[in-house]
N, C-alpha and C positions, 0 to 999 in steps of 0.2 A: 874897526868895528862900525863907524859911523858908514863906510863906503857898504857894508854888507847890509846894513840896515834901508838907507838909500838902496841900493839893489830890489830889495824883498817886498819894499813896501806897496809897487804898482800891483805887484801878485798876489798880496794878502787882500788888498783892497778890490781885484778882480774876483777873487773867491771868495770876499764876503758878497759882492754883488752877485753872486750866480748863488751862492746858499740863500742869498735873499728869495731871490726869483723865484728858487725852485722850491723855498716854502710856501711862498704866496700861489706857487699854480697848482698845490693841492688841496685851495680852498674847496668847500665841501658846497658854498650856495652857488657858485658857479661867477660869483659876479667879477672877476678877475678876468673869467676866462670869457667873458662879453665884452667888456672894456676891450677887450685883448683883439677881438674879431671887427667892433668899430672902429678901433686906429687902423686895424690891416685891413679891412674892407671898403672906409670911409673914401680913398683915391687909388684905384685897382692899377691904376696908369701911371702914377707917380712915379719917378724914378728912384726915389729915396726910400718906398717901400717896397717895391723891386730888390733893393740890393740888400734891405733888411729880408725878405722872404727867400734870397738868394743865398746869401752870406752867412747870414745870424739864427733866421729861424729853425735850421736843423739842429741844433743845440740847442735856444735858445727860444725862449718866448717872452713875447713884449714886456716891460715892465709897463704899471700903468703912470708913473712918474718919477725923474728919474732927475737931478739934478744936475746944472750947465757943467760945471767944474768935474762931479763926478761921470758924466756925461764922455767928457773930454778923455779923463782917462783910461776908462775902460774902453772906449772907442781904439785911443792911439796903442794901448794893453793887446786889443783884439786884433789891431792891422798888423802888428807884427807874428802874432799866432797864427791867423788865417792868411798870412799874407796878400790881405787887403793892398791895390793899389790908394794912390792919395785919393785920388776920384771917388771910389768906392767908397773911403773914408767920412770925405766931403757928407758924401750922400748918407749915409748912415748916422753920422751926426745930426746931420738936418732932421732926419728921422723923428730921431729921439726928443727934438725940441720942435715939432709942428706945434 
């Protein structure tokens, strides 16, 4: 029981981070969805926003903060879903902690 629980828990903690997300990006003042356009517009040239606008933003839109630890897992959650190389990984971590 303990090995199934272990199993589940990366996946319950990835779909609460995306139900977070996807309440928060239908705020109604818009202001999410600005925060949202200065982190991805702030360095056009970056590589680590490159690989989030590659990677991540078809599904997924910026959090505006987003903690180290939980940062990590949903990251290493998502390299194996999208089969993200470690590089790409790297970089999308960075991302999320500019």
């Amino acid at each position: 029981m303990k090995i199934l629980l272990k199993g589940i828990a990366p996946v319950v903690l990835a779909l609460s981070f995306v139900a977070t997300v996807c309440a928060q990006a239908v705020k109604p003042d818009g202001q999410l969805k600005r925060a949202q356009q200065k982190k991805t517009a702030a360095v056009p040239h970056d590589p680590a926003v490159r690989a989030f606008q590659t990677h991540c933003s078809r599904c997924h839109s910026a959090p505006e903060t987003l903690s180290p630890s939980l940062t990590g897992t949903v990251v290493r959650h998502m390299r194996v879903r999208a089969n993200l190389s470690a590089e790409e990984e790297r970089l999308i971590y960075s991302f999320f902690n500019l």
